[in-house]
LUMZAGU-781655 format. One record per residue: x negated, y negated, z of N, C-alpha, C in turn. Coordinates in pm, whole numbers, padded with zeros to 5 digits, always signed. Layout:
XYZXYZXYZ
...
This chain:
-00208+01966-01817-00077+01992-01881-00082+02123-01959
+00009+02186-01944+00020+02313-02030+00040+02292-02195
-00035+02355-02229-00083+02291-02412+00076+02358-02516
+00075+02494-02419+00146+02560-02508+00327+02461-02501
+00375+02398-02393+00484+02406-02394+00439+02226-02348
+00562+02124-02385+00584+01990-02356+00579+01942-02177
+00523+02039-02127+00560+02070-01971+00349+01999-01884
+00480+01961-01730+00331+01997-01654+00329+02080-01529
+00197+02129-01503+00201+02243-01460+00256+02233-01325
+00249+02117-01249+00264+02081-01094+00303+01907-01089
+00321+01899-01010+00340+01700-00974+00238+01659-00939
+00127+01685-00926+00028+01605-00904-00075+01582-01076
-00032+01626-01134-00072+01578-01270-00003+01449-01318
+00062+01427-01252+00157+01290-01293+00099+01189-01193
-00011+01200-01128-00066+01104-01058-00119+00988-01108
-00087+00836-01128-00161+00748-01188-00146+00761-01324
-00224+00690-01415-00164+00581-01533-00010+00543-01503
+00020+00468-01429+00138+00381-01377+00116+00285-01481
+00294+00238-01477+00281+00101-01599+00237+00020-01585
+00236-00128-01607+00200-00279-01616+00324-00343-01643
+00430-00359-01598+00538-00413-01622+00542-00590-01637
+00551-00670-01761+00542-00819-01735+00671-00871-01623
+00599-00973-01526+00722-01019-01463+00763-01160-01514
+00906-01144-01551+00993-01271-01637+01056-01374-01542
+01122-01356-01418+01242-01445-01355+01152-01489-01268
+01144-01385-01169+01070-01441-01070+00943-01524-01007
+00843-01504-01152+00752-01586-01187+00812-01748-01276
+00885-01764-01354+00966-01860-01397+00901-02025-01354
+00827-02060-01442+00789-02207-01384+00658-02212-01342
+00605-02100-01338+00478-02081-01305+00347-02117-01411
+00240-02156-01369+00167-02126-01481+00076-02003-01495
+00038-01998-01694-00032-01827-01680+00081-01747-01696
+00048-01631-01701+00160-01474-01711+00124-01378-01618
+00232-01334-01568+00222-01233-01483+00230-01102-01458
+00176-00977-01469+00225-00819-01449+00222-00780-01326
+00316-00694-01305+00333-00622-01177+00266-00443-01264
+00147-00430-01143+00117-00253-01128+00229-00169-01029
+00294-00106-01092+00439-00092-01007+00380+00084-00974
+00321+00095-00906+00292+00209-00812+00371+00286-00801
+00484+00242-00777+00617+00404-00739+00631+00446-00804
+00597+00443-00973+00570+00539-01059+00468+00643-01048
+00419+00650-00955+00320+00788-00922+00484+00885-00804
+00436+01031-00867+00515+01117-00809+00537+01104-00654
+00446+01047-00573+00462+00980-00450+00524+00904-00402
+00536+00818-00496+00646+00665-00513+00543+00581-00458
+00392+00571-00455+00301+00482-00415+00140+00522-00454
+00033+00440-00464-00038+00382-00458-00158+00536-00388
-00049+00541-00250-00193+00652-00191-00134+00808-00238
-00085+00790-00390-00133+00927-00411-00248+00948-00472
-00295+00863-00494-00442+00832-00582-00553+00903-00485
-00548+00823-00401-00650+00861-00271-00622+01013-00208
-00508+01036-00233-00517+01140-00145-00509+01302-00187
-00496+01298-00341-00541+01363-00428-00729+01383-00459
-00778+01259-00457-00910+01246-00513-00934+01280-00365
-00934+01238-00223-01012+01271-00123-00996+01422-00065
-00869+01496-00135-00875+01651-00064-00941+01725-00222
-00916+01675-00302-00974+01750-00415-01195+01759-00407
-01222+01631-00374-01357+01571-00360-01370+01716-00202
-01321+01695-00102-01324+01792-00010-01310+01902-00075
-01260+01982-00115-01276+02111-00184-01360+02182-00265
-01435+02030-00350-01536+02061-00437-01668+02086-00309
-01675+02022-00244-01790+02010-00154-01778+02129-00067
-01696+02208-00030-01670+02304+00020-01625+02252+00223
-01604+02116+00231-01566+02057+00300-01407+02118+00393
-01309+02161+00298-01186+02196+00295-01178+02365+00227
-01101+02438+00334-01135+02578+00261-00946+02587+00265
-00968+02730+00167-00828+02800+00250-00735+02785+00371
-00666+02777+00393-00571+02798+00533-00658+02667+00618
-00677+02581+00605-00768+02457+00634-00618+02378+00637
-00613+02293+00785-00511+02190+00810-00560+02031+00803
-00490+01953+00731-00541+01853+00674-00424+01744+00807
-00555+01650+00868-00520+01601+00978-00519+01412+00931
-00467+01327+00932-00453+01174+00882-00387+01069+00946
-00415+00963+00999-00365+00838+01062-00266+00799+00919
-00165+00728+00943-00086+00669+00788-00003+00602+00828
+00077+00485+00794+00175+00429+00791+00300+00456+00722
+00258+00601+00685+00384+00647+00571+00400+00717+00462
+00321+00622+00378+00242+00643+00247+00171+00738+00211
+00043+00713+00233-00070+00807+00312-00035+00927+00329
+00059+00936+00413+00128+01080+00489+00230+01162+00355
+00245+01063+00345+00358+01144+00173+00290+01171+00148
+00230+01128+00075+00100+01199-00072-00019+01296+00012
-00046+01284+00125-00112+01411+00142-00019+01496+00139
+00057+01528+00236+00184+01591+00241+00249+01672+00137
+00261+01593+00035+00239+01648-00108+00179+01697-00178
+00050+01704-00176-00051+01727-00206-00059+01829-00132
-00076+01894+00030-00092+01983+00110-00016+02097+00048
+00144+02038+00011+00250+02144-00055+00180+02252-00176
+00140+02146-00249+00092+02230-00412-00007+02324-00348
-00080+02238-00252-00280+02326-00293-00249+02414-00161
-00137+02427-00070-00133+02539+00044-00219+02514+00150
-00255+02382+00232-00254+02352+00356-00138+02279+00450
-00187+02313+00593-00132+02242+00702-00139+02141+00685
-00042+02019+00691-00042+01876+00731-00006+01823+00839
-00114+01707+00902-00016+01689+01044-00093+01559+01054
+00018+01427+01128+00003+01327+01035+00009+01237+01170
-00092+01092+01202-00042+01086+01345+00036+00889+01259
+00146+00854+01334+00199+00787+01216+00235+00669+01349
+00245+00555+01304+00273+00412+01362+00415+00404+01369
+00450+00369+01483+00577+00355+01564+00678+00196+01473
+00568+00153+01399+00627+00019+01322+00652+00073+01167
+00655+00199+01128+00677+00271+01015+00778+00285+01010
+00887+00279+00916+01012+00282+00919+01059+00421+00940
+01227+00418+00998+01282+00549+00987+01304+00621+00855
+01291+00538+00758+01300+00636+00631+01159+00734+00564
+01072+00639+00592+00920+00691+00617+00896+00844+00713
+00965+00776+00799+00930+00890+00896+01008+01023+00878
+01141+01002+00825+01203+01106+00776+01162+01126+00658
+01095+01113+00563+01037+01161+00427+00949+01272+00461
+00861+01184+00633+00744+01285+00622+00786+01417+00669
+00911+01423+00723+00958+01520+00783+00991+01587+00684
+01097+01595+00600+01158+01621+00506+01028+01732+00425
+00916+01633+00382+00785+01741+00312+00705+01847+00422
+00770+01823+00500+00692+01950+00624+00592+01928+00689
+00551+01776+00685+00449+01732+00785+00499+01752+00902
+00409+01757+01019+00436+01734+01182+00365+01651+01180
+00484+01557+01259+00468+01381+01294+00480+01339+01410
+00363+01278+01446+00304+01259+01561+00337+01090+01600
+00420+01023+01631+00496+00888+01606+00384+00816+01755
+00353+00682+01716+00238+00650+01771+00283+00518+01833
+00251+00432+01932+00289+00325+01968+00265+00242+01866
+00253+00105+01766+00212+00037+01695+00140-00097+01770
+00182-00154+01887+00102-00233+01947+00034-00217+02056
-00057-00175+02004-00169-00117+02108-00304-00122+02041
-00405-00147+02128-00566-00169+02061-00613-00031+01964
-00691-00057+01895-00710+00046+01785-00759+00167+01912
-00874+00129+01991-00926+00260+02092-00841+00274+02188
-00717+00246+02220-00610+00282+02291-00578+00459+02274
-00583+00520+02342-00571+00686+02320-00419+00715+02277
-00327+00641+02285-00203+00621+02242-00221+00577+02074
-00308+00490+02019-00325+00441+01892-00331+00583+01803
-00244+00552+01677-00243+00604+01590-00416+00664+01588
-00463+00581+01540-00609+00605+01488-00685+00717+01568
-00654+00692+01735-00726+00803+01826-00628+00949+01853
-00496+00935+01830-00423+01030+01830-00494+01154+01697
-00512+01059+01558-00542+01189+01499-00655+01221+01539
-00761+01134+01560-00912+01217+01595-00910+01306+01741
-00824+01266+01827-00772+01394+01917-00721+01509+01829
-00663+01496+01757-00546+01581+01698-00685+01706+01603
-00777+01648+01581-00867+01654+01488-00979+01773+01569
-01010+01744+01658-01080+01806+01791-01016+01920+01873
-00871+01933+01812-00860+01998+01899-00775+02130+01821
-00773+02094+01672-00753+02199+01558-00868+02223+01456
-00904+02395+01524-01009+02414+01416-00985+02420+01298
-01096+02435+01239-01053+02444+01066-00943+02354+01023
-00964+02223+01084-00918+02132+01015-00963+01984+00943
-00907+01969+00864-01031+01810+00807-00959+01682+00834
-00982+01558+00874-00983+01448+00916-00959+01334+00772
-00881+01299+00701-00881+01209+00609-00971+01094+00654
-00908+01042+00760-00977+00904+00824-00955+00793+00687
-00852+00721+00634-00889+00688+00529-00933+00533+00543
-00962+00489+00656-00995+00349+00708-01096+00342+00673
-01205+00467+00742-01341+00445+00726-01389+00571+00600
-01345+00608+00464-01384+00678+00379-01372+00603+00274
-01494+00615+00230-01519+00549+00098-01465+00597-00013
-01502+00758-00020-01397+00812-00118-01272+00729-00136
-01195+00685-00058-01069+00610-00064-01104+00456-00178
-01237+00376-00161-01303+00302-00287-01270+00381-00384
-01342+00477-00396-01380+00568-00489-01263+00609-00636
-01169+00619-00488-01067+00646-00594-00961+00584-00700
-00975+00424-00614-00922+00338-00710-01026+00256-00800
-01180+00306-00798-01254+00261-00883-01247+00321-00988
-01197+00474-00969-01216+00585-01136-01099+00574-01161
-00969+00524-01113-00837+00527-01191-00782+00349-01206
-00741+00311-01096-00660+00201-01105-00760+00103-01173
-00867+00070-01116-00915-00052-01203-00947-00023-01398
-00984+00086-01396-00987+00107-01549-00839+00112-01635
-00747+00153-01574-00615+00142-01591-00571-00007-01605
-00634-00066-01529-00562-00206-01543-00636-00252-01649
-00758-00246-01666-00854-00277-01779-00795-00281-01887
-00770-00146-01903-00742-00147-02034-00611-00175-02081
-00509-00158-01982-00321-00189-02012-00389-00362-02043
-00426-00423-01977-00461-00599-02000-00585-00624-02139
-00630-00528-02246-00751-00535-02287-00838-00632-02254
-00895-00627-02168-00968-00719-02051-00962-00869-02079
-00842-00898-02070-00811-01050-02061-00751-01095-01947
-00744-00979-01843-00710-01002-01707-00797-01149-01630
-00760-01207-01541-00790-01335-01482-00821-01316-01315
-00710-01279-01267-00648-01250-01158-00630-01136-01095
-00653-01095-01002-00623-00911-00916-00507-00994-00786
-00415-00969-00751-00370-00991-00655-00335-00879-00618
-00348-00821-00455-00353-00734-00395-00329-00718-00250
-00261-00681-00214-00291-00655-00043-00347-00628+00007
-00400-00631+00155-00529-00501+00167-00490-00466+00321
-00464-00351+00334-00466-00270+00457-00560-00175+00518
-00580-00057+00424-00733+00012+00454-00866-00075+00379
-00799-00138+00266-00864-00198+00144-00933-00122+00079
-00886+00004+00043-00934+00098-00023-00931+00034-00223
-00750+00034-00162-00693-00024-00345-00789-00154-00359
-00762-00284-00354-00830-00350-00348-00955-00356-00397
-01036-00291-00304-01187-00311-00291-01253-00193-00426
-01154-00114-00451-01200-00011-00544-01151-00064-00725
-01020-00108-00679-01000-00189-00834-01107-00336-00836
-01151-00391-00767-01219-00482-00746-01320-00489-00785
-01403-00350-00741-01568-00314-00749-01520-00322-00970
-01460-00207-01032-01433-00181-01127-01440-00339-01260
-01375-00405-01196-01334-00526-01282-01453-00603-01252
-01442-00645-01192-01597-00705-01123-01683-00697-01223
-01735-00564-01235-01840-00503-01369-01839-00528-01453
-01671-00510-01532-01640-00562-01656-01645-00733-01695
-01630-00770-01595-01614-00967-01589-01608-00982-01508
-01792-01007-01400-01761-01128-01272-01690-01194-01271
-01627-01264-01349-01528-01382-01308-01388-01389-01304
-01335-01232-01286-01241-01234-01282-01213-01265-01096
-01143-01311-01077-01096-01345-00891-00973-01240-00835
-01041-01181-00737-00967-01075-00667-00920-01165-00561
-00838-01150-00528-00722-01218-00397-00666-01116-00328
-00720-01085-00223-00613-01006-00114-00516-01069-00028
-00413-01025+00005-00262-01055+00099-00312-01007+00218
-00292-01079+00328-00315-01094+00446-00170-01107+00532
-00204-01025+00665-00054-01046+00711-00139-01189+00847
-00051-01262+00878-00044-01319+01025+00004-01229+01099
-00093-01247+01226-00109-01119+01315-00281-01021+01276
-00292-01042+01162-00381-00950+01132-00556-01003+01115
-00635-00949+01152-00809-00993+01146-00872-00998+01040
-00826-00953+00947-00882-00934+00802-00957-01097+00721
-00853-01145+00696-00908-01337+00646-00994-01376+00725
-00994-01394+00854-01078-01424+00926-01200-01407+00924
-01187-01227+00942-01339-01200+00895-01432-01224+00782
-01327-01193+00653-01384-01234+00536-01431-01372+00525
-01400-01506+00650-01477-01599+00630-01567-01591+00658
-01551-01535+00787-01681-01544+00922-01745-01392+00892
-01719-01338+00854-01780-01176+00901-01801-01154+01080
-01705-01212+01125-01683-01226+01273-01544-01168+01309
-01551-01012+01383-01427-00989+01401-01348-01072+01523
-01252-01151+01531-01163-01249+01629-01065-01162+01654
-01052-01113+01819-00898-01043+01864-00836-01118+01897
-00866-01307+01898-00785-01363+01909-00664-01362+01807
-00649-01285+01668-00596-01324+01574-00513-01230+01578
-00518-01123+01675-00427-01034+01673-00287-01034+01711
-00188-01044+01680-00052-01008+01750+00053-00943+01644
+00189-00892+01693+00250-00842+01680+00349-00865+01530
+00325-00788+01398+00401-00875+01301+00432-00742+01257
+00576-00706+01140+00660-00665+01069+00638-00575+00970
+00528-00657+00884+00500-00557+00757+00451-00459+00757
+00426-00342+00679+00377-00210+00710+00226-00198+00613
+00170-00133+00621+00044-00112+00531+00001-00215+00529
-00003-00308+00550-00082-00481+00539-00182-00583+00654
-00286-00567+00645-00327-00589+00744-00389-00532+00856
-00449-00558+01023-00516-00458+01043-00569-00555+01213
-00593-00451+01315-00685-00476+01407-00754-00447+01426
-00803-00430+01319-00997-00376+01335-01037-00388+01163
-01160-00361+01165-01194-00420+01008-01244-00257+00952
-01181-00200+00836-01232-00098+00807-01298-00078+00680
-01354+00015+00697-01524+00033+00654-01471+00029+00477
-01351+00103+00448-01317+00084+00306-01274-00029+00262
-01260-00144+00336-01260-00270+00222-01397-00333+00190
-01424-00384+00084-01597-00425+00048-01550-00542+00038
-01556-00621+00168-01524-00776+00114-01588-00864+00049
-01731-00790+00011-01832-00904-00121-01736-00882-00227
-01656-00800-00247-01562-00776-00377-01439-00859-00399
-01452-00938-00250-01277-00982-00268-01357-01133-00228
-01272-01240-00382-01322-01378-00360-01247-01476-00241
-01091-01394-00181-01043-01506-00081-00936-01408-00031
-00913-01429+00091-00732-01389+00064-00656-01441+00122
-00528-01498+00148-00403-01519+00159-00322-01491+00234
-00303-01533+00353-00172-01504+00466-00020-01490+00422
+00036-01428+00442+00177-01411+00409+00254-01426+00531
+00378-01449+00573+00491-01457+00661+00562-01295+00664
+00614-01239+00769+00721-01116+00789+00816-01184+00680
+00906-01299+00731+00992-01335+00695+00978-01352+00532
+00895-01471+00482+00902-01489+00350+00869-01346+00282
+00813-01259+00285+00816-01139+00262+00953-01020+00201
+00961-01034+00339+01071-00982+00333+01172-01024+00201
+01198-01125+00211+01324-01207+00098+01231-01212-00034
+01124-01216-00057+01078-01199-00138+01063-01001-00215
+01053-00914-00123+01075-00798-00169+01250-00786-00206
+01321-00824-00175+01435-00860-00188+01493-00907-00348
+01416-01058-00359+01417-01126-00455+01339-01027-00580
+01263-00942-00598+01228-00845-00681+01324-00790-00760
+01399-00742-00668+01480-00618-00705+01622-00716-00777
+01632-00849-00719+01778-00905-00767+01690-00981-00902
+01569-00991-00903+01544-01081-01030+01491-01018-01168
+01412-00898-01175+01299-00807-01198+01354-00703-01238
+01471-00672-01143+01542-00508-01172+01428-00405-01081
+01342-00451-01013+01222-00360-00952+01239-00315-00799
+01257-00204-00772+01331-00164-00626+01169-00103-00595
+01110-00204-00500+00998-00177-00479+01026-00249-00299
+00880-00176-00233+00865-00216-00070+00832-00325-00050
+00812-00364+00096+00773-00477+00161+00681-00508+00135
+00543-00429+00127+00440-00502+00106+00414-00564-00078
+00492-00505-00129+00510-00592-00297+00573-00746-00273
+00677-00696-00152+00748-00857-00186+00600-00928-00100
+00498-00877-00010+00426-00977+00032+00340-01024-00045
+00259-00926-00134+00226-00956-00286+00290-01053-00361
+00391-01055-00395+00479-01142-00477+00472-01261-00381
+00480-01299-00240+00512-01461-00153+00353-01479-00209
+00269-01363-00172+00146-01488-00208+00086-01513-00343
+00151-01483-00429+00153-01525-00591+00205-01632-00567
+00336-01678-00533+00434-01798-00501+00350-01918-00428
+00287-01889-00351+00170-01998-00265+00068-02010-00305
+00004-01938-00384-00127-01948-00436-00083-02053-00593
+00037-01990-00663+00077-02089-00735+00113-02255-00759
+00157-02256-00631+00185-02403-00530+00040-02467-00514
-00062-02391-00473-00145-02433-00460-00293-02486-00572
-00173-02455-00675-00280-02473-00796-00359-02349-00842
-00362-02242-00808-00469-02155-00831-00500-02053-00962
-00376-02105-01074-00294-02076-01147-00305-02170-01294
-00369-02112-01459-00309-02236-01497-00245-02114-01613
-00234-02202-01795-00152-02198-01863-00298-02006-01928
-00399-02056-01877-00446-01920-01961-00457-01809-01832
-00407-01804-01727-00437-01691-01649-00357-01616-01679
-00448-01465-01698-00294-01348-01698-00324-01258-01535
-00205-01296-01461-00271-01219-01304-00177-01103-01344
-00238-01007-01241-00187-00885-01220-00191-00831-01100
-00014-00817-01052-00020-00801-00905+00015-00634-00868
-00034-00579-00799-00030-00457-00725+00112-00429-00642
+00216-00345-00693+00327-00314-00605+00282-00206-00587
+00277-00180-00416+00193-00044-00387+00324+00072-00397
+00467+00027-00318+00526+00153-00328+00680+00119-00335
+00762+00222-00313+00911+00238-00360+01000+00148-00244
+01116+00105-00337+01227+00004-00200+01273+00100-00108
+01299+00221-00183+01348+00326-00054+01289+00374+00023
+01212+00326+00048+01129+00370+00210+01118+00237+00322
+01242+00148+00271+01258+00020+00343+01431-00010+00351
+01504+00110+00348+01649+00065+00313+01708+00073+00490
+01653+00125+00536+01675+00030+00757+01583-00045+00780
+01500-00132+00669+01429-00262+00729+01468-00369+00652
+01409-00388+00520+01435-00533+00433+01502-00511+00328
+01549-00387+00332+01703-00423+00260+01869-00355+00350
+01823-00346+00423+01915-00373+00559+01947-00495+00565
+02053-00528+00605+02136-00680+00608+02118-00681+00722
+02175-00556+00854+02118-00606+00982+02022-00585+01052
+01921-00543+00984+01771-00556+01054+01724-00666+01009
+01742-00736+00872+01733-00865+00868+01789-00972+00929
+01892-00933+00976+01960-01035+01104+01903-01008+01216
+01858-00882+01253+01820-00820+01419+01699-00958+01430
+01629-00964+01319+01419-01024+01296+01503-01163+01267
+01590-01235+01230+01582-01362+01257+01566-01427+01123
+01550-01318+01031+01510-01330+00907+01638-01431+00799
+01740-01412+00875+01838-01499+00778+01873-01621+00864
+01926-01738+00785+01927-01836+00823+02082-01856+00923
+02166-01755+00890+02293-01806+00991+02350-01615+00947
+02444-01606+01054+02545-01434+01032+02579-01461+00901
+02658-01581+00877+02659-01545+00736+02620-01571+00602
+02465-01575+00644+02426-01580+00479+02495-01462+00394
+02490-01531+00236+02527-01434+00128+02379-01313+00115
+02468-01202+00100+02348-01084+00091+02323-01052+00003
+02241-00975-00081+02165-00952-00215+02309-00892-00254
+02431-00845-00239+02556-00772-00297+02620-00784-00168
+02807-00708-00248+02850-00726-00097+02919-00577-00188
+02978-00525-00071+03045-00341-00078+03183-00409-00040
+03289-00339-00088+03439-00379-00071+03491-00261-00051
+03542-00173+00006+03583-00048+00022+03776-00094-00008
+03789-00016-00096+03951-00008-00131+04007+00110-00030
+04099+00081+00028+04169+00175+00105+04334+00197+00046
């Protein structure tokens, strides 16, 4: 921050210490207390600006990333913003290879910051040459002087929510935290706020969100990857067909399947109960607070603290769309009542 004047010098100084917001309605009846880490308070409006600050900055120090150096990344969205952003300030190429199940608002953001977006099939095997994942490492091979995020398999991506988010939560909770609830997709967040707390009090219990459709739970029982478990589901950033190297699942004590559907109405239910205009994968966060609660896992002294990775507006043509929620089956009849209704006076 510039000392002389109330000012900062760039937007990436505003990266992280995000609030702890208590949640009141929507928790209601529950036992224990609840905070939401509401992520879209980073200049990104999510979670991977953390990572993607610390992994091109960590590249630079190492001499990894030079000058006029094009910064190449698989992403669902997220990911792709905050490098993207990040590329803007520090003066590289970005070019981003992005999942066909990423929303159109996503995809126009990345456009919008000057990435070139490389739109990828979404159901297809990870070594499919069509897959996101092999598109950028083509993409990667075949532009010199360029660097590879890879943030599936980079630890740096641990790394980075071990030196910010978990000490952040530490201390906003003065370590009377109980609970981590979390999603996990690369399992970078997760596994890095995880390692952090862990240290401070084994006994606090990390819980990751799991999508159906996805290999992740599974493995964490078995350490057996099953492609039987694979198929076709909704949510974005959540979940996974293949197991990547940045989640440390000795760090995570269980995790939790979530529904597209209950999801969905649950990111929904945020914003009408909370006042919190946050994404899909928060409301999947939030269903499995709701089931894990049901299930007892919960009493009068837990204080959990759940992870909203990013902003509602990068979901306004999926789950807060009235008819993409009708397209998915997601409402119970044409006319359910919708979170508001618009009346146009003529």
């Amino acid at each position: 921050m510039n000392k002389d004047l109330n000012v900062y010098d760039n937007v990436l100084q505003l990266v992280g210490n995000t609030p702890l917001i208590k949640l009141n309605k929507i928790t209601e009846g529950f036992e224990g207390q609840f905070y939401a880490k509401v992520e879209a308070f980073n200049p990104g409006h999510s979670s991977k600006d953390r990572i993607a600050l610390h992994i091109i900055e960590e590249a630079e120090r190492t001499g990894v990333l030079k000058p006029g150096d094009t910064i190449i990344e698989t992403t669902s969205g997220n990911t792709g913003f905050s490098i993207a952003m990040v590329s803007i300030i520090k003066g590289y190429e970005c070019i981003l290879a992005v999942s066909s199940k990423s929303s159109p608002d996503k995809i126009d953001a990345l456009k919008a910051m000057g990435a070139k977006v490389y739109v990828c099939p979404a159901n297809v095997k990870a070594d499919d040459p069509r897959s996101y994942y092999s598109v950028a490492k083509r993409l990667h091979e075949e532009n010199k002087g360029s660097v590879y995020i890879n943030q599936y398999f980079n630890e740096l991506n641990i790394d980075a929510h071990f030196n910010t988010t978990g000490p952040e939560i530490w201390n906003q909770t003065e370590g009377n935290i109980t609970h981590l609830i979390a999603c996990s997709g690369t399992g970078g967040t997760i596994s890095g706020t995880a390692r952090f707390l862990k240290q401070q009090n084994p006994a606090i219990k990390i819980i990751g969100i799991d999508a159906y459709g996805s290999v992740i739970q599974k493995y964490h029982q078995t350490r057996e990857f099953d492609a039987a478990e694979i198929y076709p589901y909704r949510i974005e950033g959540l979940g996974k067909n293949l197991i990547p190297s940045a989640t440390d699942f000795d760090a995570i004590d269980k995790f939790e399947k979530v529904s597209d559907q209950e999801s969905a109405h649950s990111a929904r239910e945020i914003a009408t109960t909370e006042g919190l205009f946050v994404g899909y994968t928060s409301g999947a966060a939030i269903q499995g607070v709701k089931q894990l609660a049901a299930q007892g896992e919960f009493d009068e002294n837990s204080k959990v603290v759940v992870i909203f990775p990013d902003h509602g507006s990068r979901y306004m043509s999926k789950v807060f769309s009235d008819k993409w929620m009708n397209d998915q089956g997601f409402f119970d009849s044409q006319n359910e009542e919708t979170v508001a209704t618009i009346e146009y006076i003529k």
